[in-house]
N, C-alpha and C positions, 0 to 999 in steps of 0.2 A: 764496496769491496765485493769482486766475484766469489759466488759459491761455487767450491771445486766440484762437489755433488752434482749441481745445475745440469742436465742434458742437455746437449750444447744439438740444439736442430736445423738443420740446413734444409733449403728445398733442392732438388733436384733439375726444378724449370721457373724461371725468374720472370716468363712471361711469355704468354701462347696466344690464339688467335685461330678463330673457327668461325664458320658457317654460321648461320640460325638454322638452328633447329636441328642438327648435327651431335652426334655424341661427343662430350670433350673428355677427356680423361687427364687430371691432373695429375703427376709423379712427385711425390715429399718423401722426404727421408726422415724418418721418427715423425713425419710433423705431419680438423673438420669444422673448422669454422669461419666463420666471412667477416673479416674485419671490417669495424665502422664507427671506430674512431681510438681515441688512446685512451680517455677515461670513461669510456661504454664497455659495458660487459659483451663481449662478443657471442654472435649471435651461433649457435648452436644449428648447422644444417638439418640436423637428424629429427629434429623436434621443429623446423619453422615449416611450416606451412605451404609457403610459396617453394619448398623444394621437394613439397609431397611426392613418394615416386620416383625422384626423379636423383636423386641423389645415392653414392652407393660408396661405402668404405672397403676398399681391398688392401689386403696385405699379406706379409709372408709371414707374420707374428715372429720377427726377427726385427729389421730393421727398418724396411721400405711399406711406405703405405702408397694408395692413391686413391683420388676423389675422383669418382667416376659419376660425370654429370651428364645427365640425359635432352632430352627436345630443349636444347639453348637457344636464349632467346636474348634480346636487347638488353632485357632487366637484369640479366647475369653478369653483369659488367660490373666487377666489384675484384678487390684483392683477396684471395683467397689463405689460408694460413690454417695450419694444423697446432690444436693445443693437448700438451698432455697437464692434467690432471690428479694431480695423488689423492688431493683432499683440499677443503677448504682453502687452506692457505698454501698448499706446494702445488704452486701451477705456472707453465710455461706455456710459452708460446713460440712459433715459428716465427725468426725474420728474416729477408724484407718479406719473405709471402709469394703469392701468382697472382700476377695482374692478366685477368682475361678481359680482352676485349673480341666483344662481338659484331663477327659487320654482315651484312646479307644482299642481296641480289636484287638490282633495282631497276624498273625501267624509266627512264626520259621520255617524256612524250610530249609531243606539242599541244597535247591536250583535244586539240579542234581547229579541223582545216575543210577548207573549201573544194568539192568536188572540181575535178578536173587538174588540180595542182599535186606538186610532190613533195610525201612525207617523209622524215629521219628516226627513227624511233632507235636508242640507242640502251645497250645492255651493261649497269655500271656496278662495279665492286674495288672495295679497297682491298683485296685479298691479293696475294701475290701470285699468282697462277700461270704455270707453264705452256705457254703453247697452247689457250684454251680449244675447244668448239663450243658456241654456243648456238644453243635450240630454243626457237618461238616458237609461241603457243597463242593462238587466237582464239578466246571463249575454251578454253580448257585445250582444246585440240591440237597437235603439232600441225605445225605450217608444212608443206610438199620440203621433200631433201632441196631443191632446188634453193630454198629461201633461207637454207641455214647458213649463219656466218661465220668467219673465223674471224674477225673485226670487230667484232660487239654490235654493229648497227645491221638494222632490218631496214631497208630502200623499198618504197612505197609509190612508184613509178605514177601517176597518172593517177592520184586518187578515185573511188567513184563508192559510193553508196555503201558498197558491197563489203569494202576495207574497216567499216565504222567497228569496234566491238571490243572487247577488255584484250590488251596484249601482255604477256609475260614471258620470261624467260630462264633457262636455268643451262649450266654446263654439263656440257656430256659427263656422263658418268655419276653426277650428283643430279640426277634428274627427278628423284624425291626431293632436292629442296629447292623449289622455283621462284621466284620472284614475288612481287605482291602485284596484282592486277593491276593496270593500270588500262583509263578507259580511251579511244581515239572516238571522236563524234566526227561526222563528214556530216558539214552541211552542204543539202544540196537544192535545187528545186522544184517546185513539186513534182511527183511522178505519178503513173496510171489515173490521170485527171477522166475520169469517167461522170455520167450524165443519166441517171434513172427518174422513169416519168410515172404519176398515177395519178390517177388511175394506171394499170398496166393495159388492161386490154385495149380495142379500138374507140376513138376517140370521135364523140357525137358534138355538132354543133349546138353550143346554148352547157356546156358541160363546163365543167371547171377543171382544170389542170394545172399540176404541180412538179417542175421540176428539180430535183437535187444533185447538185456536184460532190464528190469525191474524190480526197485524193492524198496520197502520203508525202509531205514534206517535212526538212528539219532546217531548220526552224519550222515550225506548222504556220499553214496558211495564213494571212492576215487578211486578207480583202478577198471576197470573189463578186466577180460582175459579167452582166448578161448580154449578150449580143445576138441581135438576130442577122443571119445571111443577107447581105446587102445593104447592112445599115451600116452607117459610122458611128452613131450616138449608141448608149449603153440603155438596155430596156428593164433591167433591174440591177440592184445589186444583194450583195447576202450568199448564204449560201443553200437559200432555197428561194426559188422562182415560181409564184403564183400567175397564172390566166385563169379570171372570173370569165364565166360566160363565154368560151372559147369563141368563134366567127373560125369562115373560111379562109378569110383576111391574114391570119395566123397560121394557116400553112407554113411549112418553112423549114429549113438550117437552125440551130439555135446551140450557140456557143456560150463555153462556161471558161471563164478565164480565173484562175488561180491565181495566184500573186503571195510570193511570202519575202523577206528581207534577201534572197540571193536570185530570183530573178522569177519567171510569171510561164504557166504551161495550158492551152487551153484543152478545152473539151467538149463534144459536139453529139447534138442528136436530132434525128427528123421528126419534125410533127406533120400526122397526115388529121386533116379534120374532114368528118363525114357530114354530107348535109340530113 
């Protein structure tokens, strides 16, 4: 049997949808707490922990209240319900409640591509959004106006080295709440393959010398091997090249070839030997 007494509470909003990390504001009418199940005591926002801060009750001390919910986040995704309280046993609650669902700004990425080829890196949200612009951001930074889209997708023409780095992205206007990084790796092969010898100074016959390749690849190098000007056969491998007891004989060219899993860059330097 219904109590005629009972406060008969209604919500206002039967179901909303926000941003991460965005202010939400819930509107109830007589009806702070977050339902989690039917025969659980529902949990009290003002005292749980996980809504330190971040939670706030407004009202006219008439009939309207509202939960005013601060930095939302994925976890926030529960039904919301206002309970009034007399005492121990006179207590109501709000039905059905606000079911918030939270969604946020995400990028697509192919993860890792091959220099020289074309990437799609695409900007995605369930949110329903008017006529957006979206703005990318590479390693924190916006990308030139040129590169912003009104399509959600960033066009990555002609990969090269240079493109590698965390992308994100967010809508104009809500450009405090951006995406979550996402990383693009460009493998490519090696570059600035360089050749440093020591001794440094001039080189005496009967000395010993030591040469070293360097060089940046991604994937990193796997193999380096040695060649001297006018040989076909390889005179060391590694990535360090020893001659004991130099000779005149060893004059020369002497090339460093890199090699990693996307293809091989060489690198060259002259030996002059003194008698």
């Amino acid at each position: 049997m219904q109590d005629r007494n009972k406060p008969q509470a209604s919500t206002a909003l039967t179901s909303a949808q926000f941003l991460q990390s965005s202010l939400a504001v819930l509107t109830l009418q007589t009806t702070l707490s977050k339902e989690r199940g039917s025969k659980e005591e529902p949990t009290d926002l003002s005292v749980d922990p996980d809504y330190s801060g971040r939670v706030e009750c407004l009202t006219d001390n008439k009939t309207y209240y509202s939960l005013k919910l601060s930095n939302v986040t994925r976890k926030d995704e529960h039904k919301y319900n206002f309970r009034i309280k007399a005492d121990e046993k006179k207590k109501w609650i709000g039905k059905p409640g606000v079911a918030l669902s939270v969604t946020e700004l995400h990028v697509e990425s192919p993860g890792e591509v091959t220099e020289g080829v074309s990437a799609v890196l695409t900007c995605k949200t369930t949110c329903s959004l008017t006529d957006p612009t979206f703005i990318w951001y590479k390693d924190g930074r916006p990308l030139t106006t040129e590169m912003i889209q009104k399509n959600q997708q960033l066009h990555l023409q002609t990969v090269s080295s240079e493109d590698a780095g965390s992308y994100s992205c967010a809508v104009r206007g809500s450009e405090h709440l951006p995406s979550t990084a996402q990383t693009l790796r460009v493998r490519h092969t090696p570059k600035s393959v360089s050749v440093s010898i020591s001794p440094s100074g001039g080189i005496v016959e009967g000395s010993s010398v030591t040469l070293t390749c360097s060089s940046d690849g991604d994937p990193p190098v796997e193999n380096y091997t040695w060649f001297k000007d006018g040989g076909d056969s390889p005179v060391g491998s590694g990535q360090s090249f020893s001659i004991i007891s130099i000779t005149v004989n060893h004059t020369g060219l002497y090339y460093c070839e890199a090699q990693n899993a996307v293809g091989v860059q060489k690198g060259s330097v002259w030996i002059g030997v003194q008698r």
